[in-house]
N, C-alpha and C positions, 0 to 999 in steps of 0.2 A: 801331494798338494803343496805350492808354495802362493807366498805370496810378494809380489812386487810392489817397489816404492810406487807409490801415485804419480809423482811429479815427470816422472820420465818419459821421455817425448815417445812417439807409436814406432821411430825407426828402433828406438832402445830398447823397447817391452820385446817388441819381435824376434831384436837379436837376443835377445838374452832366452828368450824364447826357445830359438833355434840351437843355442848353446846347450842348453840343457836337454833338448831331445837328441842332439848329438851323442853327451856325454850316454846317454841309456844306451842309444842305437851301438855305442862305439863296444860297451861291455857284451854284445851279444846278446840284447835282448830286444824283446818287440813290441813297440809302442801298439798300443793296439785301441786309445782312445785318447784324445786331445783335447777339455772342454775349456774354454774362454770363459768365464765367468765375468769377467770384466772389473772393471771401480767397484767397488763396496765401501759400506764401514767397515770401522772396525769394531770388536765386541768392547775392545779397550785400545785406551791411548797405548802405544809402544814407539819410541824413541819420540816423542812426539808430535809421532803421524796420528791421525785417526780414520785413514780411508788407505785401500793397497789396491794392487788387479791380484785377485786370483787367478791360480792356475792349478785346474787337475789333469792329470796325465795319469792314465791306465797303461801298464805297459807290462809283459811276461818276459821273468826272466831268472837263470839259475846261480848258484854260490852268492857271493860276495858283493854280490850288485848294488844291495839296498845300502852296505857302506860306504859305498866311493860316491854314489847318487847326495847323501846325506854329506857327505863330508865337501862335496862340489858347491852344495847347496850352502852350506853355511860358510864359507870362506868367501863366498860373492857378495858383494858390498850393497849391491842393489836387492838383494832378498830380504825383506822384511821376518818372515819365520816359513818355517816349510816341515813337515812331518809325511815318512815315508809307513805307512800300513803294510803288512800282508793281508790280504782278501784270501779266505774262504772260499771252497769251490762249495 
């Protein structure tokens, strides 16, 4: 899950979008759900934004994956915060 600045126009939420289902696709692994959650609050103020888009992304995939996902994520200017889980079968 991440979450995007609000202010960014719908061509920039899509690319960044597509950026980061790239970065998954490109390690070998497979997206296998894509949910738009859209505008929200926030639970709290952070940099002081208080609304972002969500995005959840299901995706299967082995090694090293969840680090380079994580590390894409946080050095992008436009991600507000993002947290990679492993799920349980």
């Amino acid at each position: 899950m991440y979450i995007l600045k609000p202010d960014l126009g719908e061509e920039q939420t899509q690319a960044d979008i597509d950026r980061f289902n790239e970065v998954i696709t490109a390690q070998n692994a497979t997206i296998t759900k894509v949910d738009k959650w859209g505008r929200r609050k926030l639970a709290y103020e952070i940099n002081k934004l208080t609304e972002g888009f969500y995005m959840l992304v299901t995706f299967e995939g082995a090694g090293d994956i969840a680090n380079e996902i994580t590390r894409v994520l946080k050095i992008h200017d436009d991600v507000v915060r993002s947290i990679v889980v492993r799920l349980d079968e």
